[in-house]
C-alpha distance (Angstrom), angle and dihedral (degrees) to the residues before:
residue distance angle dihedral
X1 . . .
X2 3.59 . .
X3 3.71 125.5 .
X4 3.56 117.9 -57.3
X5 3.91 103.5 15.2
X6 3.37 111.5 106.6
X7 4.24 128.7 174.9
X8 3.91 99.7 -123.1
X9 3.71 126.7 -123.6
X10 4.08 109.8 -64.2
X11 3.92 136.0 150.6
X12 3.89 131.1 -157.2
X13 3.55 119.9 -144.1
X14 4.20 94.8 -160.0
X15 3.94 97.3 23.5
X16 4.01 122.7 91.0
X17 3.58 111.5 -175.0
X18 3.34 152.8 169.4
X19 3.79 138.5 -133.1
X20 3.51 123.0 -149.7
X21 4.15 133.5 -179.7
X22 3.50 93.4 -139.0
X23 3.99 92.7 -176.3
X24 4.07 143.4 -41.0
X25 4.16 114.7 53.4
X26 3.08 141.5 -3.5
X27 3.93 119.9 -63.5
X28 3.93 123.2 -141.2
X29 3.91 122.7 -164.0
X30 3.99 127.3 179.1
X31 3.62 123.2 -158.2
X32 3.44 126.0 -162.2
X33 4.33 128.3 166.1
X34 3.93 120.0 -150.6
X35 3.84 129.0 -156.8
X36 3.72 127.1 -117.5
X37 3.86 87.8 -83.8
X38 3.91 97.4 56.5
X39 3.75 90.0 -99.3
X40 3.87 121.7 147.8
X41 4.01 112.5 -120.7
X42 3.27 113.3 -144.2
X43 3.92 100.5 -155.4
X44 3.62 114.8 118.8
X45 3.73 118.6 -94.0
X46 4.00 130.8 -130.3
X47 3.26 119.6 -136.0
X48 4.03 136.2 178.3
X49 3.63 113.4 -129.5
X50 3.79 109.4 -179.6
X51 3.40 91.4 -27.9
X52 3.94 97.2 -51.3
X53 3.93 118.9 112.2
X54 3.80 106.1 -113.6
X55 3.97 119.4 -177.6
X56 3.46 129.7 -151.9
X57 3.71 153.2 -166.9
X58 4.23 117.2 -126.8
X59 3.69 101.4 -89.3
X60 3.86 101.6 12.0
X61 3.43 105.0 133.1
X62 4.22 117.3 -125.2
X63 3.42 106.9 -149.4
X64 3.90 122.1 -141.1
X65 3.97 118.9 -151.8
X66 3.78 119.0 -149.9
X67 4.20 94.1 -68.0
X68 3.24 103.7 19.4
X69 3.68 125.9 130.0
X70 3.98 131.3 -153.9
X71 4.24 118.2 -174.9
X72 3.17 114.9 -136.4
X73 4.23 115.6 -150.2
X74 3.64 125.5 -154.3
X75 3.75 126.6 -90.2
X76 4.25 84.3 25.9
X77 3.79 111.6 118.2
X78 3.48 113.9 -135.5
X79 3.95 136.3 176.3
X80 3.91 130.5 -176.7
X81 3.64 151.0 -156.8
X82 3.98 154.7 147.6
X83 3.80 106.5 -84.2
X84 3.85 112.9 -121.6
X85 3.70 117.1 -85.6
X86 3.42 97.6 3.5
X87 4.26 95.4 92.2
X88 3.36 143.3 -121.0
X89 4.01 111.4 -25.4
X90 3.75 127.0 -150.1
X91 3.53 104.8 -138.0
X92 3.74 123.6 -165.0
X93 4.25 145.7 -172.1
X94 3.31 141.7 -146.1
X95 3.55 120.9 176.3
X96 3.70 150.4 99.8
X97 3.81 124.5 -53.2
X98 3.82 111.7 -50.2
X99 4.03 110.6 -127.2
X100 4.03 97.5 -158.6
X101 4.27 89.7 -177.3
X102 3.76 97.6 34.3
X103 3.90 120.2 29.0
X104 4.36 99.2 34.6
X105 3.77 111.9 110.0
X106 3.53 107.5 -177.4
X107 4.09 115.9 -164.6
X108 3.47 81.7 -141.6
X109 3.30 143.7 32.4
X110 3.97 111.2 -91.1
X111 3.65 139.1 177.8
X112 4.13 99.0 -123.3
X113 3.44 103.5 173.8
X114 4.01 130.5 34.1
X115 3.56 115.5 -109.5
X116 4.39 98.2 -128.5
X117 3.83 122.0 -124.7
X118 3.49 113.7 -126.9
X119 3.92 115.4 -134.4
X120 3.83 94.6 1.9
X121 3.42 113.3 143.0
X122 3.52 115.7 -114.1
X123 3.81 121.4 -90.2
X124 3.85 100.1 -161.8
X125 3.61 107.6 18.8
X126 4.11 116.4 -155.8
X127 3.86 117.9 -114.0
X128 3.86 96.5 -90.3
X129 3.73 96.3 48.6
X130 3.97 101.2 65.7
């Protein structure tokens, strides 16, 4: 991830996970639950960091070293990111099959896949179509 990108706030209802800064910066990830109304809770949050039971407020960032691991449980919304000035991170997963149309819950709304351009020519053609 370089600086600045970020993967927005989402859950998974199915999917345990976990994150792991695989190398580079540092690596910063909020959590937050909501109710059944879309409301933010504002109870702290536990967390397994390596093992260890970390809590946490809503929003408080965790912050991953190079090979450190947070897991991530279901239902727990979670966003991530490089922390500023510390350079680009290599963030990793491990975790059960990723359902893409069935087990994403965004926060908020966002485009997830790119709507294709029929008859465009291609911007970066592969190697056996130059």
């Amino acid at each position: 991830m370089q600086e600045g990108q970020e993967i927005p706030f989402h859950s998974h209802k199915i999917k345990l996970e976990d994150i792991i800064n695989r190398g580079g910066g540092d690596l910063a990830i909020e959590f937050l639950e909501i109710d059944n109304n879309n409301k933010q809770l504002s109870k702290k949050i536990t967390v397994l960091v390596d093992g260890e039971k970390i809590e946490l407020d809503p929003h408080e960032p965790l912050i991953l070293k190079k090979g450190q691991s947070v897991t991530v449980e279901r239902n727990i919304f979670h966003r991530f990111y490089s922390v500023k000035g510390s350079g680009m991170v290599m963030a990793g997963e491990v975790s059960q099959v990723n359902d893409d149309n069935n087990d994403n819950y965004f926060l908020e709304q966002v485009g997830r896949f790119s709507q294709i351009q029929e008859d465009e020519p291609p911007l970066h053609p592969l190697w056996n179509e130059v």
